[in-house]
C-alpha positions in Angstrom: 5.9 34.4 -4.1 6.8 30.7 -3.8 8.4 29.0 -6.5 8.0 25.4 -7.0 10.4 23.0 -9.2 8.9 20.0 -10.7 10.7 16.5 -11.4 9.4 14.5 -13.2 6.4 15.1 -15.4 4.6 11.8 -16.4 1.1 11.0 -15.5 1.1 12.9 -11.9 3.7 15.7 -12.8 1.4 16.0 -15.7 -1.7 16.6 -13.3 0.1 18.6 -10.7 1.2 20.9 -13.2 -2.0 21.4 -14.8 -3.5 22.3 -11.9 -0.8 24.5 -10.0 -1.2 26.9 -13.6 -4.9 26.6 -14.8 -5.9 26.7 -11.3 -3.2 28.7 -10.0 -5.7 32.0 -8.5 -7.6 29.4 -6.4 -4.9 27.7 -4.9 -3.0 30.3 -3.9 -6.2 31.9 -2.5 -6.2 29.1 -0.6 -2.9 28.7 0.6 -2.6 32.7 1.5 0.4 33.3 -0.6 1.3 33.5 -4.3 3.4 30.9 -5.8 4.7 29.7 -9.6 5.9 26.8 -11.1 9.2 28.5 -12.3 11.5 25.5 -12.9 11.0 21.2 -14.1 13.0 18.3 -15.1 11.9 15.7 -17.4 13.4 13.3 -19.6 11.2 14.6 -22.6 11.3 17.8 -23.0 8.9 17.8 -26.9 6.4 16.3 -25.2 3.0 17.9 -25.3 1.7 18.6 -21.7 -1.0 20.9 -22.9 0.4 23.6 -20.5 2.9 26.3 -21.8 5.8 25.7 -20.2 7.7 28.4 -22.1 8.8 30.5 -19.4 10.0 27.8 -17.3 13.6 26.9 -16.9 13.9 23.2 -17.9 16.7 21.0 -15.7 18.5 17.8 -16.8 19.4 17.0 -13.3 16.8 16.1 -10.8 19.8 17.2 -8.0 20.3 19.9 -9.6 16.5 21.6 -9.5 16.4 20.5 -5.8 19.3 22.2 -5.0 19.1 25.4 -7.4 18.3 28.8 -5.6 15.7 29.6 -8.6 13.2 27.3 -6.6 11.6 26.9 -3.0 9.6 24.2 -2.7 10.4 21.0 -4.8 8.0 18.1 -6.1 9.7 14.8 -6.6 7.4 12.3 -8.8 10.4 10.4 -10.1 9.7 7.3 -8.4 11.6 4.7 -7.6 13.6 4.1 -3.9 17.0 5.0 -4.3 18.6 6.6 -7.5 18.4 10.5 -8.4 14.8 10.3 -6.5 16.6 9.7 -3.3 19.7 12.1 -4.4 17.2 14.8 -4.9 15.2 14.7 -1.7 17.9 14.5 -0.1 19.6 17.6 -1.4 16.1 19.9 -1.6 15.8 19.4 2.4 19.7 19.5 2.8 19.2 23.4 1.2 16.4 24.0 3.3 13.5 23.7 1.2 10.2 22.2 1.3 9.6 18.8 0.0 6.6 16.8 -1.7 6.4 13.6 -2.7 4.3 10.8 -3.9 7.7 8.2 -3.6 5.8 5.4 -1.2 8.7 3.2 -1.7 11.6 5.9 -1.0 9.7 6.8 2.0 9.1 3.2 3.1 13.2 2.2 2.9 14.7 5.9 3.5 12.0 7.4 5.4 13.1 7.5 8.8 16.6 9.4 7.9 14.8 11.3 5.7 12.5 12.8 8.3 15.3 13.0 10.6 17.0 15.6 8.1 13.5 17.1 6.9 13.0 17.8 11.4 16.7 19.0 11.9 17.4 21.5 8.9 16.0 24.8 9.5 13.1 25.9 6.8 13.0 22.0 5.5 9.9 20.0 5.9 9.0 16.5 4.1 5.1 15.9 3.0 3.8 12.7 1.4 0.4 12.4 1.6 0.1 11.4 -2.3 2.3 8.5 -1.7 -0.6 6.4 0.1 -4.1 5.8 -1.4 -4.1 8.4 -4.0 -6.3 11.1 -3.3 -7.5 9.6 0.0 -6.4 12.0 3.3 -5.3 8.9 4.5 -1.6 10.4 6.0 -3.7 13.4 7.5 -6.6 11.8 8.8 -4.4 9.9 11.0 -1.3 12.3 11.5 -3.3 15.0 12.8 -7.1 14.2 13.1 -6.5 11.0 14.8 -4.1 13.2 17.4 -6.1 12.3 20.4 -6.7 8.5 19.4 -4.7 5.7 21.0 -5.0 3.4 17.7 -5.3 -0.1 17.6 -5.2 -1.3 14.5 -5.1 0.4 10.9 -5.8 -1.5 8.1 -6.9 -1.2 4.0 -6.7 -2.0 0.9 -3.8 -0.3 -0.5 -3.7 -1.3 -4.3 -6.4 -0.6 -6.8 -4.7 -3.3 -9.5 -4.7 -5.9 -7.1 -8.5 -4.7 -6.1 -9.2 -4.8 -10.0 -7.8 -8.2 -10.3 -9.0 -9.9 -7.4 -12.8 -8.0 -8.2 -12.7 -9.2 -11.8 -11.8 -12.6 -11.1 -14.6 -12.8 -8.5 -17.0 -11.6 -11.3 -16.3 -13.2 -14.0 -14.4 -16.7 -13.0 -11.2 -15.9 -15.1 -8.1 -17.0 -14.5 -5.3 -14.2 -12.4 -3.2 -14.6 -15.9 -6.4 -13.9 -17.8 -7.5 -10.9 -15.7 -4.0 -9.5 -15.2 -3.8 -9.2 -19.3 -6.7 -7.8 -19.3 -5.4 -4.7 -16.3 -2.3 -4.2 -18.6 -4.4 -3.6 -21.3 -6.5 -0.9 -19.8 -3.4 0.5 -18.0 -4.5 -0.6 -14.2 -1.2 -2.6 -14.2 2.3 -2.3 -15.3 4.0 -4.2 -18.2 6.3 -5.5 -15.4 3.1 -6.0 -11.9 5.6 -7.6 -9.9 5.6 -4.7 -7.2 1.3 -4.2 -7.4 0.5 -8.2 -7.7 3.4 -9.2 -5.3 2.0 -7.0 -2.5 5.3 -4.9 -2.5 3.7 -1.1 -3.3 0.7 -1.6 -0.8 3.2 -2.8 2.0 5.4 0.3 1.3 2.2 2.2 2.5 1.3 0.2 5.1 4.8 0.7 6.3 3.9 4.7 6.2 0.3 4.2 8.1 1.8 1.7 10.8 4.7 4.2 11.9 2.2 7.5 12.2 -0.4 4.8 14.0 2.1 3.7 16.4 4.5 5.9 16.5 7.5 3.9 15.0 10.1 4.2 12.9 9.2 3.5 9.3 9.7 -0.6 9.6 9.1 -2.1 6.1 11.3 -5.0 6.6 8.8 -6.4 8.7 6.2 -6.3 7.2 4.8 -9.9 6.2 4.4 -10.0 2.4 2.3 -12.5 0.7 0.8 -11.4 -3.1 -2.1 -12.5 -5.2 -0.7 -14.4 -8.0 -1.6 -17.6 -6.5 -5.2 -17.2 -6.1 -7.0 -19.3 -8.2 -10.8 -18.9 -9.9 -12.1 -21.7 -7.2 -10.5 -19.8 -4.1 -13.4 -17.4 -5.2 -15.6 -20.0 -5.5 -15.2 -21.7 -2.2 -14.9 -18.2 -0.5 -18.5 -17.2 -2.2 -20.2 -20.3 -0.9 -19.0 -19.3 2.5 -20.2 -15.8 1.9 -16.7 -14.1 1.9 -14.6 -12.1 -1.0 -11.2 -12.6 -1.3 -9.0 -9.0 -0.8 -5.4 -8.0 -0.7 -5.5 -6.8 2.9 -2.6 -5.0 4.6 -3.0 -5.1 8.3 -0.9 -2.8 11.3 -1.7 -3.5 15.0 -0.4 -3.5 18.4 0.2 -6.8 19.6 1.4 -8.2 23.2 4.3 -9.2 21.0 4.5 -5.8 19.4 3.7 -4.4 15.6 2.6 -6.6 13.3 2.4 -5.6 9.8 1.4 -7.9 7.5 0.2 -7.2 3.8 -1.6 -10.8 2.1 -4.8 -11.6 0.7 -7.7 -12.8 3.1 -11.0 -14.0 3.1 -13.8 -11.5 4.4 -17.1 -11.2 4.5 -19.2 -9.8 1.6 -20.9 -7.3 3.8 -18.0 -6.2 5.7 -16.2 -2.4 5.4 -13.5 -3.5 3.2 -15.4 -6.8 1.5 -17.4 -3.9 -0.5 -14.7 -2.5 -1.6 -14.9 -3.3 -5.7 -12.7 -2.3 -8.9 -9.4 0.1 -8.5 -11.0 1.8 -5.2 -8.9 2.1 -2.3 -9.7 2.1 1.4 -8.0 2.9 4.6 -9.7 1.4 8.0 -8.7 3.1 10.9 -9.7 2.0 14.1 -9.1 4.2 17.8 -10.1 4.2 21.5 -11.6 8.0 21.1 -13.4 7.4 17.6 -14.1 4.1 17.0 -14.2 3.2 13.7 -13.5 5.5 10.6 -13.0 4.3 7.0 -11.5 6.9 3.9 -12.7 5.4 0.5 -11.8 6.8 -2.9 -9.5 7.0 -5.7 -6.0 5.3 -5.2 -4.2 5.8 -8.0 -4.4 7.8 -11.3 -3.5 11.6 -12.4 -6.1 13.5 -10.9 -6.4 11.9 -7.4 -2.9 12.3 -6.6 -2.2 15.3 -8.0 -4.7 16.5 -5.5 -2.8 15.1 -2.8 0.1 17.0 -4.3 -1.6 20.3 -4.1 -2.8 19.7 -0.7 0.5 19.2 0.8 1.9 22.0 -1.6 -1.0 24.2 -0.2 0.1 22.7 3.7 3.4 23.9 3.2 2.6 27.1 1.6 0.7 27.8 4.9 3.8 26.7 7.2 1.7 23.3 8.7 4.9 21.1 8.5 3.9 19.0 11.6 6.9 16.2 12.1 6.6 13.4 9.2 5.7 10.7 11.1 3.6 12.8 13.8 6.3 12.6 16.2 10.1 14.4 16.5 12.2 12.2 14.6 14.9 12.4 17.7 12.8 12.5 20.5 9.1 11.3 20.0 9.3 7.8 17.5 10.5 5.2 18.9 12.8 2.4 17.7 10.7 -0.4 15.8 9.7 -3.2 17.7 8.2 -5.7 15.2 5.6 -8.7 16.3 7.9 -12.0 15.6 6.4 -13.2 12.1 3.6 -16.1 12.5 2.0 -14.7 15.6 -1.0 -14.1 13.6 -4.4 -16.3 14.8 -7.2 -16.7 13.5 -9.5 -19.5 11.1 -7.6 -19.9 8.0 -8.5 -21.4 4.0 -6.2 -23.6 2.5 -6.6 -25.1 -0.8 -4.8 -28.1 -1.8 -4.3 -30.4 -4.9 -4.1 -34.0 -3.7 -3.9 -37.3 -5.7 -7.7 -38.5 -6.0 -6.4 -41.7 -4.1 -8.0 -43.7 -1.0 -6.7 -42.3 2.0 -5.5 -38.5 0.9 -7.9 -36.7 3.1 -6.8 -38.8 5.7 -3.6 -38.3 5.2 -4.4 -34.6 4.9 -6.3 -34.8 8.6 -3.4 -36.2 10.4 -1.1 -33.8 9.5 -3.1 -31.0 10.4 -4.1 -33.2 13.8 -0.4 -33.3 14.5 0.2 -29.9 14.8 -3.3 -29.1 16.8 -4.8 -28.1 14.0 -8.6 -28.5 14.2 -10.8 -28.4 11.0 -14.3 -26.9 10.9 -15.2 -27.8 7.2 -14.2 -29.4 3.9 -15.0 -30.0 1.0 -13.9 -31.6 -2.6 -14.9 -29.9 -5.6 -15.7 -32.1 -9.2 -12.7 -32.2 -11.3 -11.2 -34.0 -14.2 -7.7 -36.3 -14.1 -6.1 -37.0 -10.9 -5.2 -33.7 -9.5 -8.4 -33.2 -6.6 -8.8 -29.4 -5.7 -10.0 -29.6 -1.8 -10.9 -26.4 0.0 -10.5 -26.4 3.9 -11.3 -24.3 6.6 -9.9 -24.3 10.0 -11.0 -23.5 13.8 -9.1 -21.0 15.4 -5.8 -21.5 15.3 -2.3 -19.9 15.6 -0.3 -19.4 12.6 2.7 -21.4 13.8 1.1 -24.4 14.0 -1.2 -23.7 10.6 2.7 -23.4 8.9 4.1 -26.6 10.1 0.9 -28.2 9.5 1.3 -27.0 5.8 5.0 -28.6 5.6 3.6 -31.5 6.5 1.0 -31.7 4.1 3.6 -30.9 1.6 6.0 -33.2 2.2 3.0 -35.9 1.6 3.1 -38.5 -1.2 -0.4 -37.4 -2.0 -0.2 -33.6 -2.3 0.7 -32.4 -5.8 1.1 -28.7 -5.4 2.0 -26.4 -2.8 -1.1 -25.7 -0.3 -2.5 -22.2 -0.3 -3.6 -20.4 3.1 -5.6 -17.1 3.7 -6.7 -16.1 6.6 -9.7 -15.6 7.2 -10.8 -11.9 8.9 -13.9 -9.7 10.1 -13.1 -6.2 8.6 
């Protein structure tokens, strides 16, 4: 008989817990052993979870369930990086247990010491598959069916709020402050978006995917972080006419330079993989020497899908599979991270600028970009009222480098009346 302690019990501890008891006889058919939720910690303990929890023991402390001998296997779905999240993990694997989480962002700052105790303390193991793209296979599909894959390049859309946003705005022409309301409202986003709309939660899991791709240490300081909050309704416009859609794309390769991560929004084509991508869907592109081309599509968020991946790695540990965390022995098989320098990228970019409707200003505009080498394959000024002019650009080829100090320049020009914004422009 395992037993299985539970912290925290809100929308996924919720799911999880319905599942591990209404569905208990199946899953432990399927994980080959018996096993109980005997013990959970939850601020709330009236709340109605419409399970009866009246034979489990109920914990204040989250450090305390992890540690207590009344448990073996512990689920964190706390959240948050550091606090008693952290404090918890930390002293389940320290006491040998096995540990499941859904904490992306714990994982994405403390995730390489983390798998170095999970790898060095006999009967521990760490599994996370809920903590990227919901209930997408996402960390096995590329942990252990990718095994025999030299990857290139993994990349996806990694947040269903931003997907909702960016999808919305597309469709109906409102305004990001317009649409974002509206995802409150519904419950896509959070009364405080700054970590979904700033780009924050889908780099922590691009973080995750770019150390099992490469075989890194969890690097999410170097990821390059851009959000969506300053795409406006005629980015969408411009990018239509050119038949692209505008995504929050987070991208891990292997460069000559060395990993770049880099988590922004881009423009890409309609009919591309991850240009169909519409509403709160997530998607995970990964691309090998062996394979090819694969792409995992589903459900990136919510009760039900990550509970699922709960249960799977619940089920994976049940069964013993505790392969390393990050596909590779912490102390002899990752390697130290060696990021791409930032602005590497190249490519054709968009920029959108606000200039003074003034003789001269798209002149003004060209020189700038000619003084940094920057080429321009088309532009165009849209109709507008006062004497703000919204002009759309697109570039030739170009590296980012010279793209940024072509976009100081413009800046620093008497007739530019708003910070330019750049996407790049991509094929996936």
């Amino acid at each position: 008989m395992i037993r299985i302690g539970i912290a925290g019990l809100g929308t996924v501890g919720a799911s999880t817990l319905d599942l591990l008891i209404n569905r208990n006889a199946r899953i432990a058919a399927r994980a080959g052993v018996e096993m109980a939720v005997t013990a959970v910690c939850s601020r709330d303990r009236t709340k109605d979870r419409g399970v009866d929890l009246s034979g489990v023991t109920w914990f204040d402390d989250p450090v305390a369930l992890a540690a207590s001998d009344d448990i073996d296997m512990y689920i964190e779905l706390i959240g948050g990086a550091d606090g008693v999240a952290k404090a918890s993990v930390e002293a389940a694997l320290a006491a040998g247990k096995c540990v499941v989480t859904a904490n992306k962002a714990m994982l994405a700052h403390h995730g390489a010491a983390m798998a170095k105790q999970a790898e060095s303390t006999p009967g521990a193991s760490l599994h996370y598959e809920a903590a990227v793209a919901g209930g997408i296979p996402a960390i096995k599909a590329l942990r252990e069916g990718m095994t025999a894959n030299d990857v290139t390049r993994v990349s996806g859309i990694l947040n269903g709020t931003c997907n909702y946003i960016l999808t919305e705005m597309e469709q109906t022409g409102a305004s990001f402050d317009d649409v974002l309301a509206d995802a409150q409202r519904l419950g896509y986003a959070e009364a405080d978006p700054e970590a979904d709309v700033g780009g924050f939660d889908a780099a922590h899991k691009l973080s995750l995917l770019s150390s099992i791709a490469f075989g890194h240490e969890v690097d999410f300081d170097a990821v390059e972080i851009t959000g969506i909050d300053r795409v406006a309704a005629e980015d969408f416009a411009f990018a239509g006419e050119l038949g692209y859609r505008i995504r929050l794309l987070g991208v891990a390769e292997r460069t000559g330079a060395g990993i770049a991560q880099r988590m922004r929004p881009c423009l890409t084509p309609k009919n591309s993989p991850l240009g169909k991508i519409e509403g709160v869907t997530n998607a995970v592109l990964i691309e090998g020497d062996a394979i090819g081309s694969t792409m995992l599509t589903g459900p990136g968020a919510g009760g039900g899908p990550t509970a699922s991946a709960v249960i799977a790695d619940i089920v994976d540990a049940a069964r013993g599979n505790t392969p390393p965390t990050f596909g590779l022995s912490s102390d002899k098989g990752l390697s130290a991270p060696t990021p791409a320098p930032q602005g590497t990228d190249a490519g054709a970019f968009y920029l959108r600028l606000s200039l003074a409707d003034r003789p001269g200003a798209l002149a003004d505009v060209a020189a700038a970009l000619g003084a940094e080498g920057v080429s321009i394959h088309r532009m165009r000024q849209y109709e507008h009222e006062g004497d703000a002019a919204p002009v759309a650009i697109v570039t030739h080829e170009t590296g980012e480098a010279k793209l940024n100090r072509a976009i100081d320049r413009i800046t620093a020009l008497p007739v530019s009346l708003a910070a330019p914004v750049s996407m790049r422009i991509v094929s996936i």
